[in-house]
C-alpha positions in Angstrom: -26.7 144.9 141.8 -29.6 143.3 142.9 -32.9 142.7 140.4 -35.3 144.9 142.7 -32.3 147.4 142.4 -32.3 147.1 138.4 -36.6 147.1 138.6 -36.5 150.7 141.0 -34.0 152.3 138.2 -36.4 151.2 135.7 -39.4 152.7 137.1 -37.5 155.8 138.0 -36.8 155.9 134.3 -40.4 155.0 133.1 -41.6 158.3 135.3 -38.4 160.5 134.5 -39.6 159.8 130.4 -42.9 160.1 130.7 -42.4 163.9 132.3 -40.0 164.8 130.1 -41.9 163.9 127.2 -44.6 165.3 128.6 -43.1 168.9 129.2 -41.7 168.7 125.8 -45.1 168.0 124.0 -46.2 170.9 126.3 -43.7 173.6 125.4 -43.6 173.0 122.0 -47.5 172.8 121.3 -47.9 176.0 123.2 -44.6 177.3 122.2 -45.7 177.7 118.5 -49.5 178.4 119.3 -48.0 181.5 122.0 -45.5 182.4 119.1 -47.8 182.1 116.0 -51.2 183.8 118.1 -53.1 180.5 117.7 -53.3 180.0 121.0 -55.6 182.8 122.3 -57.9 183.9 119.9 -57.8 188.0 119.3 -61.9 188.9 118.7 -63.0 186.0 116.9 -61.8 182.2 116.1 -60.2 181.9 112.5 -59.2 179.0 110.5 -55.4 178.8 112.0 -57.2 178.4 115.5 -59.2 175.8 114.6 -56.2 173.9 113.1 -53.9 174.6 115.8 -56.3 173.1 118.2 -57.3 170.1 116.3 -53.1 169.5 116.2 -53.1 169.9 119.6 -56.0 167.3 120.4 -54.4 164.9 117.9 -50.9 165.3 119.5 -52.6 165.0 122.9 -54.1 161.4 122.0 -50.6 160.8 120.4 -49.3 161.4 123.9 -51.2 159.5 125.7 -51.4 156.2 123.5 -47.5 156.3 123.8 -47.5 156.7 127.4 -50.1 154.1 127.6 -48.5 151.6 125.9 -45.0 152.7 127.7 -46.7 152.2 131.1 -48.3 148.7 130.3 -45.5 146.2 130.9 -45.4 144.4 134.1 -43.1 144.8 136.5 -42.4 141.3 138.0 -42.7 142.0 141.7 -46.2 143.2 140.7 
């Protein structure tokens, strides 16, 4: 195998990761806010709501700090 061969598998890695991580931080988050009613408020907001969303925008910056720092190496053709 050539190296731009091995550097194409890595960044068809890199994106195949990053959605699958991606859908899993999604189904989950949702998954237990849908299961647990946190999600979608019935009448008015309680405490669980406010917690579940603060997870959620925590786990969200999670997210994205390890995707940034997954997505910040160089490839060496550019």
């Amino acid at each position: 195998m050539s190296q731009m061969e091995n550097d194409v598998k890595r960044f068809f890695w890199r994106i195949v990761y990053s959605v699958a991580l991606g859908l899993v931080w999604l189904f989950f988050t949702f998954g237990i806010g849908i299961y647990n009613e946190w999600l979608i408020p019935e009448g008015k907001l309680h405490t669980a709501n406010y917690v579940f969303y603060g997870f959620v925008l925590i786990t969200l910056a999670a997210l994205i700090w390890i995707l940034f720092k997954f997505w910040k190496e160089k490839f060496p053709h550019g």
